[in-house]
N, C-alpha and C positions, 0 to 999 in steps of 0.2 A: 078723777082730775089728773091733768098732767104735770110731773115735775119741773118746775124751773128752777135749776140750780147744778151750778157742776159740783158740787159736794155736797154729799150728804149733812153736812152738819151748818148748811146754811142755804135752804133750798124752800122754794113756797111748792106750793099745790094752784093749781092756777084752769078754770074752764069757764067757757063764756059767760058766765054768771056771776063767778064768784074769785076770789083769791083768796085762798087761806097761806098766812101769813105766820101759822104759829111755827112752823119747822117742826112738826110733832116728829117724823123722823128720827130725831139725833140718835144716836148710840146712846142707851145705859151708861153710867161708871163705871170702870172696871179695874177698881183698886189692885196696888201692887205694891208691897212694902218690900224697900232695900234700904240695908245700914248704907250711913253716911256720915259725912261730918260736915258741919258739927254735930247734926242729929240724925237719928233715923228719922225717912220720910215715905209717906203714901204717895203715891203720884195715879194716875188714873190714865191706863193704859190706851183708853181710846181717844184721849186729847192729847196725845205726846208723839213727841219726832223726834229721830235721830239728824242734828248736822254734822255731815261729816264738811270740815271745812282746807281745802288748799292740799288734799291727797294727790299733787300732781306731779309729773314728770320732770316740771324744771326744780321741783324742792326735794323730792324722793326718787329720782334717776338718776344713775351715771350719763354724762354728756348734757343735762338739765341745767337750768340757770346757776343753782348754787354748785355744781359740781364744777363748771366752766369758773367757778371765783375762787379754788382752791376750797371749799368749806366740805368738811368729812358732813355727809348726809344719813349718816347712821342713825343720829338721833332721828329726822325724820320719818324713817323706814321702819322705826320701831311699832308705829301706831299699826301696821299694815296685819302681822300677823292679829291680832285681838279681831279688828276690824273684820277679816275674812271670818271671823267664828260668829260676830253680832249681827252684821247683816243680813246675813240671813236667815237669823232667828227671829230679828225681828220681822224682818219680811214676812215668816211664817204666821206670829202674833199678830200680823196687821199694822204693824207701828210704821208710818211714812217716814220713809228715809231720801232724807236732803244731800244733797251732792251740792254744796257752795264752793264755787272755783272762780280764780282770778282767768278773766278774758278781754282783754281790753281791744278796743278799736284799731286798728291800723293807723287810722290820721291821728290819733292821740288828743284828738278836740276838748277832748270831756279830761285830760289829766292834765295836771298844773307843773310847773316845777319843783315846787316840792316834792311831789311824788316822783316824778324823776327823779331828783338828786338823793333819794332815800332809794336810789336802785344802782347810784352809780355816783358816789359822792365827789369824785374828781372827774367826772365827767371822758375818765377814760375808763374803753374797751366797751362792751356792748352792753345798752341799759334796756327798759321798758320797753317792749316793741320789738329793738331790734333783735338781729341775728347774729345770733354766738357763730364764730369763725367755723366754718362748718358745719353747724348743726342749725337749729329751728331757731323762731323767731321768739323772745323770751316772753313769756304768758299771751299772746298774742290771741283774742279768741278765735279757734278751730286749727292753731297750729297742733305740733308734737309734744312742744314744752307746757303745750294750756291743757294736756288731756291726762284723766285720771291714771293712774298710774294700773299696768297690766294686770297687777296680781290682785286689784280687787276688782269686781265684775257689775258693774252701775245694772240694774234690771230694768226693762220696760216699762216697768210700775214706777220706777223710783221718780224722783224733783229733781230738774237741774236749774240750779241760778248761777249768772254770773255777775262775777262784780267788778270792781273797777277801783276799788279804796279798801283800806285793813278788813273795816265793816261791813258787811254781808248786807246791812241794814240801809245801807248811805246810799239812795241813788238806785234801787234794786227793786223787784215787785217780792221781795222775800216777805215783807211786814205782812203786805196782801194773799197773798195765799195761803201765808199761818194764819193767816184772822178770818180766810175764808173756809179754812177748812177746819174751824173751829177749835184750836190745837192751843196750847196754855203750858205744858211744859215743852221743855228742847234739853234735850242732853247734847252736849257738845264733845267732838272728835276731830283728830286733823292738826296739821302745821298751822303755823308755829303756835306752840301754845301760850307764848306771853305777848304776842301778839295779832295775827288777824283773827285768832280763836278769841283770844281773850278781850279784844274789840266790838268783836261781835255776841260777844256773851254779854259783854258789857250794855249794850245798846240791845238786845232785848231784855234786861233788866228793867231798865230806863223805860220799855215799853210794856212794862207790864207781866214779862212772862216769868217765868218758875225757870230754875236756870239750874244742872248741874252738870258739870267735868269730869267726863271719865275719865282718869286718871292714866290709866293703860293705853287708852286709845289716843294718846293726844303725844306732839313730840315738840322739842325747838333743838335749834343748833345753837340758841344762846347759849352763854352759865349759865353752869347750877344755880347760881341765885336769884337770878331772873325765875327761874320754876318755882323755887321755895316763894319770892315773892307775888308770883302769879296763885298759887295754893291757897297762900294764907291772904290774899285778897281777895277770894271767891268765898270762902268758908267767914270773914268778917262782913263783906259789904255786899255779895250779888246774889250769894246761892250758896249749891250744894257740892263738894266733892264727893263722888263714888267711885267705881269703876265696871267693868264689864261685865266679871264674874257676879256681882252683888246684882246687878239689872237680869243679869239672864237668873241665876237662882230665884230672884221676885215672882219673875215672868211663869219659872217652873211650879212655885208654890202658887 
């Protein structure tokens, strides 16, 4: 019989007679225990993905959106080193790794003003879209400022979505193709972490999935308190904190 289905974990059998419908395929479980808080957790290796979210050029580059606004981008830059040692590890274990990055339209159709003026709140120097004096168009999808930043290396295997709002989720085929490839937990990485990380953790809560924060892998150019209360908002209401070391140790045991 032949396969119809682009992933394995949601594919029939299908020949002129018949359709088989059960997806006997799927992967096995492939438990992986890592401390966490508030608890330690199992999670099962072959329904889990990595999102790395907003690793780009205008948040974690000199010459990039927030560097052009005066803001020190150091805290963003920090997720980069972890990130260069999990991806691909995970790669090698098979884990699908998500590359969710801001790209918006040129004509700006699909954003409102609010989301504007949450890029340029006095409506001066260069917002959404446009072009920093000199340099790229700010998250513009397929400019300079919208692409992953050099020092981590997106693979030909890997997921790219783009979005257009905080949430990964809003407006995006991201729901779709975790639900198509059968995937139930997402560990989350990337800028800002009290924000479009924390949006988007949020809203696959809301949808269901197993959600935890690598700690290491994740930055904001907020306050500290914004972190502290992004922390102790995951570990009460959505999920799990971990970090990178405690995922790849599981992975080794």
């Amino acid at each position: 019989m032949k396969p119809m289905g682009s992933h394995l974990a949601n594919r029939w059998r299908v020949s002129a007679a018949h359709c088989d419908l059960t997806r006997a395929e799927r992967r096995p479980v492939r438990p992986v225990e890592l401390s966490a808080e508030p608890q330690a957790v199992t999670v099962d290796a072959n329904r889990s993905a990595l999102i790395v979210v907003d690793m780009q050029n205008d948040f974690c580059a000199k010459g990039g959106y927030l560097d052009y606004r005066g803001i020190d981008i150091t805290p963003d830059r920090a997720p980069i080193e972890p990130l260069r040692r999990l991806v691909p590890a995970l790669r090698a274990q098979g884990v699908p790794i998500v590359w969710l990055n801001w790209g918006v339209r040129r004509d700006l159709l699909n954003i409102h003003p609010s989301l504007l003026h949450a890029h340029t709140q006095d409506g001066e120097g260069a917002g959404l879209g446009e072009r920093i004096p000199g340099g790229a168009e700010i998250l513009l999808k397929g400019s300079w400022g919208a692409q992953i930043v050099d020092e981590l290396n997106p693979g030909e295997q890997d997921i790219h979505v783009s979005k257009h709002r905080f949430s990964g989720f809003w407006d995006t085929e991201l729901d779709s193709i975790l639900r198509n490839m059968g995937l139930t937990t997402l560990f989350f990485a990337g800028v800002n972490a009290d924000q479009c990380v924390m949006t988007t953790l949020e809203d696959a809560s809301f949808l269901g999935y197993d959600v935890l924060m690598l700690r290491d892998c994740v930055g904001t150019t907020s306050p500290p308190f914004c972190m502290q209360a992004t922390e102790y908002n995951v570990k009460l209401l959505y999920g799990f904190m971990t970090d990178s070391g405690a995922l790849l140790s599981g992975l080794k045991a």
